[in-house]
C-alpha positions in Angstrom: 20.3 27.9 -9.6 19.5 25.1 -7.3 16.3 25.7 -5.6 16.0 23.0 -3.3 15.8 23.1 0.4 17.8 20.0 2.0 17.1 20.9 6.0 13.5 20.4 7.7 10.5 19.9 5.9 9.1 23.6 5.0 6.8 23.8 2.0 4.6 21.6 -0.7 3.4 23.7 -3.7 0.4 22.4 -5.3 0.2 24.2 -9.3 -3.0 24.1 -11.5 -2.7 26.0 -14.6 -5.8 27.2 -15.6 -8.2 29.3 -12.7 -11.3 27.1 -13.5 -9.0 24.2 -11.6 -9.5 26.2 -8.2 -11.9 23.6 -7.1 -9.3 20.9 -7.1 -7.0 23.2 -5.5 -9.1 23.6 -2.6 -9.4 19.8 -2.3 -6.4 19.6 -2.1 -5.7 22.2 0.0 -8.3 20.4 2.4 -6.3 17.5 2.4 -2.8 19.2 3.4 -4.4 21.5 5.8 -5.8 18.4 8.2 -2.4 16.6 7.6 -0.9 19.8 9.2 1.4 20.4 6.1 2.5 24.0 5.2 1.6 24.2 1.5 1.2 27.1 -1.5 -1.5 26.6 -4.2 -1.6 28.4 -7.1 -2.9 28.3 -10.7 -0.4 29.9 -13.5 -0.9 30.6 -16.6 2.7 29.9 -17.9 6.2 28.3 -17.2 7.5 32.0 -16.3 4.7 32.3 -13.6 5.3 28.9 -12.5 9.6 29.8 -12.4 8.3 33.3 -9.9 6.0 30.9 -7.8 9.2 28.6 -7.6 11.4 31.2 -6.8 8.9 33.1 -3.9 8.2 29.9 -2.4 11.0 27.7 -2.3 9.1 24.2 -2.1 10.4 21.2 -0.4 8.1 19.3 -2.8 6.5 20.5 -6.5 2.7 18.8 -7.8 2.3 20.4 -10.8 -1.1 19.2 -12.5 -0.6 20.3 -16.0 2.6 18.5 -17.7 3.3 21.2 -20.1 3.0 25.2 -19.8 3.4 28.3 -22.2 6.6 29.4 -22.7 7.7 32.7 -21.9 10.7 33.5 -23.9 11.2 34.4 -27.3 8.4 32.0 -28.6 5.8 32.1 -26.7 3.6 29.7 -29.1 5.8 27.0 -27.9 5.3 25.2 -24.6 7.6 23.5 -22.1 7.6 20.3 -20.5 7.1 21.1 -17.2 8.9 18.3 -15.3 11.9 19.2 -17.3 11.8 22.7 -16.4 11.9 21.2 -12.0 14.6 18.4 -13.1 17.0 21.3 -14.5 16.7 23.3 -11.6 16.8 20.4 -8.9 13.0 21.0 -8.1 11.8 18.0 -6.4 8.4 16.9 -7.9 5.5 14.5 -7.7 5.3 11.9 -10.6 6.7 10.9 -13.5 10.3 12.4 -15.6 10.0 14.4 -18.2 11.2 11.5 -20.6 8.4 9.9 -19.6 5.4 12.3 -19.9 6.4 13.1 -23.4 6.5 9.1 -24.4 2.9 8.6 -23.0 2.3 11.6 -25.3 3.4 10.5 -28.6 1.1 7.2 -28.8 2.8 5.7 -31.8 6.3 6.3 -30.0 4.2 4.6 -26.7 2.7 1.4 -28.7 6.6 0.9 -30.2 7.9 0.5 -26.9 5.3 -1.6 -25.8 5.5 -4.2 -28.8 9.2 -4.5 -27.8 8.2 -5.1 -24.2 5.6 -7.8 -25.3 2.9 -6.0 -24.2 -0.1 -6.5 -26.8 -1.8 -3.5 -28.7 -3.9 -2.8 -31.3 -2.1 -2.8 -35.4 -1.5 1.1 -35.9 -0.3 3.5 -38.4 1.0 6.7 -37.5 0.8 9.9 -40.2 1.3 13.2 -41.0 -2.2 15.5 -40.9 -0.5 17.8 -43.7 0.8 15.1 -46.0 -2.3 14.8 -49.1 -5.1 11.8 -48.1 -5.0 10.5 -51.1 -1.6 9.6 -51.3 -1.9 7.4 -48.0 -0.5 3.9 -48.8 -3.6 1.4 -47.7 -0.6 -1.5 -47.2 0.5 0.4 -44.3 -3.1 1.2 -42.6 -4.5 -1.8 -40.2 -7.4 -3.9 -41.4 -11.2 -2.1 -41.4 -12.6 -0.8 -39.7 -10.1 1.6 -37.9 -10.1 4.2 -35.2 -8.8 7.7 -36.3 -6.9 9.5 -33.2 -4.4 12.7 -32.9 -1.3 10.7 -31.9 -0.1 13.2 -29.2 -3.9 14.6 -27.9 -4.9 12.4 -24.2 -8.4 12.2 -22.6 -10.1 11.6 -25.7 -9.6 14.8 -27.0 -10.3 14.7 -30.9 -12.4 11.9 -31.3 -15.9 11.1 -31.9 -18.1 8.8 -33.0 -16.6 9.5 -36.6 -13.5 8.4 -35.8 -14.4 5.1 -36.1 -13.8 4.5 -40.1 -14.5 1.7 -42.4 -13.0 2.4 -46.1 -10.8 4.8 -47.2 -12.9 7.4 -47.9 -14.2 7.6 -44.5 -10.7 7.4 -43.7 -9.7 10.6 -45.4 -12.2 12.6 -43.9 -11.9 11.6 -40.7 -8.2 12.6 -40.8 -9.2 16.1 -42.9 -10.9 16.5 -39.5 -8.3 16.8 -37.6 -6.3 18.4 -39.9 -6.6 22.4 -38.7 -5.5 20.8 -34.5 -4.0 18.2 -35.1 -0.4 17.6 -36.8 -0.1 13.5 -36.1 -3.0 10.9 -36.3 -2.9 7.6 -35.1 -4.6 5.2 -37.0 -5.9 2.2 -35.1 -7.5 -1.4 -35.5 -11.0 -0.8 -34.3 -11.6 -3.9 -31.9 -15.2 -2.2 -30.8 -17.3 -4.3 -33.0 -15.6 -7.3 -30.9 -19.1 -9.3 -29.5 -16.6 -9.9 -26.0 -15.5 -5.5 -26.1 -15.1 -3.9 -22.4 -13.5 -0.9 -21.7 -11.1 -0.7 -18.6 -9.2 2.0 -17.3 -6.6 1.4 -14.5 -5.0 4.0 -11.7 -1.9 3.3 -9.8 -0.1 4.8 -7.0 3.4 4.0 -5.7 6.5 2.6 -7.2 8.3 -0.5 -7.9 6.9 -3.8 -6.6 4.7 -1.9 -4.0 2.4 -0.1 -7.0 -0.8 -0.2 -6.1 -2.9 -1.2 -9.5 -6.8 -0.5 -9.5 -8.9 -1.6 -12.5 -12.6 -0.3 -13.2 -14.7 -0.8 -16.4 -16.3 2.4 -18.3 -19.5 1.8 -19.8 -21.2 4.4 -22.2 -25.4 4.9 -20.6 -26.6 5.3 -24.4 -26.8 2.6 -26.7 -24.9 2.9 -29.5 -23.3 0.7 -32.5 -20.3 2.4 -32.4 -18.7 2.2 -29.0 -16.2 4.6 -28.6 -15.9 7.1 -25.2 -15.6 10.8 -26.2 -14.4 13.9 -23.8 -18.5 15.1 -23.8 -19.2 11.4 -22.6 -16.6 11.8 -19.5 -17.2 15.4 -19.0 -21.2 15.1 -19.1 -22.2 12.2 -17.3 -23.2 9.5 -20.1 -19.7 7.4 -19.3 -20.0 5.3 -15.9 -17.0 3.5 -14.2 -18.3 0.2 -12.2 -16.2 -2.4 -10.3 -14.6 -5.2 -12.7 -17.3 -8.4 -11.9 -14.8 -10.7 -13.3 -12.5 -11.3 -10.8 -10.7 -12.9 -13.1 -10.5 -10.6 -16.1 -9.5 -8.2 -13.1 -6.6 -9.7 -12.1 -5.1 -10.5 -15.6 -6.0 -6.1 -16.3 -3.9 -5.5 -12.8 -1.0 -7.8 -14.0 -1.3 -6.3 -17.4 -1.4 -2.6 -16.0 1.4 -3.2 -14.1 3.5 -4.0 -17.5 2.1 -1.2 -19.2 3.1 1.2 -16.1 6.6 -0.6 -15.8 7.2 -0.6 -19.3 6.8 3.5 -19.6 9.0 4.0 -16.9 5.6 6.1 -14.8 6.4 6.6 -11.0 4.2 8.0 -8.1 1.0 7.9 -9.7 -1.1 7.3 -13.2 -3.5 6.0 -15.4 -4.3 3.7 -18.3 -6.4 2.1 -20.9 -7.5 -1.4 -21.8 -9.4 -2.7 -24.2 -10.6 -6.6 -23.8 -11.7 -8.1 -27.0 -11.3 -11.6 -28.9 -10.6 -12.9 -24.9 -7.2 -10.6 -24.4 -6.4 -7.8 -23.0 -4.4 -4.5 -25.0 -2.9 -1.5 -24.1 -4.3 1.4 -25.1 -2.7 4.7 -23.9 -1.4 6.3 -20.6 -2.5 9.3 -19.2 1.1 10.4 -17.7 -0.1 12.7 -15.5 -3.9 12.9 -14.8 -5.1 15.5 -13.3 -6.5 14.7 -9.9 -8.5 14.9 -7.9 -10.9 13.2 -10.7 -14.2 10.7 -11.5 -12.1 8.3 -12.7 -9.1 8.0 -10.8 -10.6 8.3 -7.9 -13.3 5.4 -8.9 -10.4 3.2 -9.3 -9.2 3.9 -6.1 -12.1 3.4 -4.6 -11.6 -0.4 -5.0 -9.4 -0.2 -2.3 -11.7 1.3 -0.5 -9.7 4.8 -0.6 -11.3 8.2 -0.2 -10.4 11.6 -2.3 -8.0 12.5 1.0 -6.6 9.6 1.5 -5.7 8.6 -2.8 -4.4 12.5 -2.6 -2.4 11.9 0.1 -0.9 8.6 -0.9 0.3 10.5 -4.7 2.4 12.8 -1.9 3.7 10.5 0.4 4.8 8.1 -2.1 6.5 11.1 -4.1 8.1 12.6 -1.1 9.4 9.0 -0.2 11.1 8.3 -3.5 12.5 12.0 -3.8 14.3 11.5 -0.5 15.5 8.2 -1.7 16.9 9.6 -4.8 18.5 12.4 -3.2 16.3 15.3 -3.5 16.4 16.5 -0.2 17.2 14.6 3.2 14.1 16.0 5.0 11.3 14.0 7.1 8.1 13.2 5.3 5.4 15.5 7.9 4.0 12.8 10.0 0.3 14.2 9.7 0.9 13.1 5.8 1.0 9.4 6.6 -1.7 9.5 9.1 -4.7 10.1 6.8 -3.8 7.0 4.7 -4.9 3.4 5.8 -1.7 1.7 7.4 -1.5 -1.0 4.7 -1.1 1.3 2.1 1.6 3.2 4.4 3.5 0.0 4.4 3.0 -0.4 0.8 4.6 3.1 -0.2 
């Protein structure tokens, strides 16, 4: 059944799935209240709580914050892409297709795509967690050392200062590690011993030639010989994100961003990582759907100058824009919407 309402603007739903994400639901229910928008806000547990919510309210207008859910049907262990779930009902929705969330999931897939785009990235090899270590062929692994990853697990989930290996041995274990989560690992050309290493993450917002790409660098506070940025770094306050003071190396990670976005196919809003080492720039990985409001999008869009409201709003008016211009619906953006973001960006969009 087609859910979709194609008359005058009634409802945005804003979905978090887990209730420790009511915080950001009030932010942004901040946000849509001074704009004057009618919205719902709701955090579920699964995709059939997410289908009821659907059905009761009847948005104009879906952001869903988690990109997969529990199923609810005969195997329950299994979980649905939710962005597939909206696009087979006709469900408008804020950011990327389902095609695309599951590519920026599946980092070996991801890196393939961008070496035939031209778009540089570290030497990988992608294996099985269940096949036996010590049958791994070492013509296939990248040169020492090498970064150990789960290829489908985003915001550093999984890794740790021991991820970083330097011989096979190490190797082994590191991927006997992530053995009981994990099924895939990605394993990666370590370019942190690089003397010339920054870390960069980049946020966009928009579509087409109008994306709006901010760049910040993420520095670790502790000192450390093995630089690598884990989830207790992000989570705890040792990882910092500071303005680019290269204005150089700024514009070449914007230019490159904007490949890496374009490449995947991302729209409405996202995020990625850089690496800069040996004087280039590499793509890392793309978080598909992050989950704002958070520290490090919103430092990124900060270098526009662009507050929590106004980087919340933009993700909405942006989506609601290219929704009506695909055909989801024929209804008015709600003119409080545009009003909270600069008139630049509003032109941009």
């Amino acid at each position: 059944m087609d859910v979709r309402r194609k008359a005058t603007p009634r409802r945005i739903s804003i979905v978090y799935a887990l209730p420790e994400a009511s915080s950001r639901l009030d932010r942004f229910d901040a946000m849509l209240r001074s704009a004057g928008v009618n919205a719902s806000l709701a955090c579920v547990a699964n995709i059939g709580d997410l289908a009821a919510f659907v059905a009761q309210y009847m948005p104009d207008l879906v952001f869903c914050a988690p990109d997969h859910l529990p199923d609810t049907g005969s195997n329950p262990a299994s979980f649905v892409n939710v962005h597939a779930w909206l696009e087979s009902r006709g469900v408008p929705f804020a950011g990327s297709p389902a095609i695309v969330l599951d590519l920026a999931l599946s980092k070996p897939s991801l890196k393939r795509r961008w070496m035939l785009d031209g778009i540089r990235t570290p030497a990988f090899y992608s294996c099985s967690t269940q096949s036996d270590p010590e049958l791994l062929d070492g013509s296939l692994i990248p040169p020492f050392p090498c970064i150990v990853k789960p290829a489908d697990g985003g915001n550093s989930r999984g890794i740790n200062p021991d991820s970083v290996v330097r011989d096979m041995e190490g190797l082994r274990l590191a991927i006997g590690r992530l053995a009981p989560d994990f099924r895939q690992v990605l394993i990666e050309e370590y370019l942190g011993d690089c003397p010339d290493f920054r870390e960069i993450t980049c946020a966009c917002v928009g579509n087409g030639k109008g994306m709006l790409c901010l760049p910040v660098e993420i520095r670790l506070n502790s000192s450390g010989s093995t630089k690598v940025i884990t989830t207790g770094d992000k989570d705890e306050g040792r990882a910092v994100a500071l303005p680019i003071d290269d204005s150089g190396l700024r514009k070449e990670a914007e230019a490159l961003a904007f490949r890496i976005f374009s490449s995947l196919g991302v729209q409405d809003y996202s995020r990625c990582d850089i690496i800069h080492a040996n004087r280039k720039l590499w793509g890392i990985e793309v978080n598909g759907q992050p989950m704002i409001p958070d520290p490090w999008f919103g430092s990124c869009m900060a270098e526009a100058g662009l507050s929590e409201e106004q980087y919340l709003a933009a993700v909405i008016v942006t989506a609601w824009r290219r929704a009506g211009r695909e055909g989801g619906f024929d209804a008015f953006l709600p003119e409080g919407l545009s009003s909270l973001i600069p008139e630049w960006l509003d032109r941009r969009l």
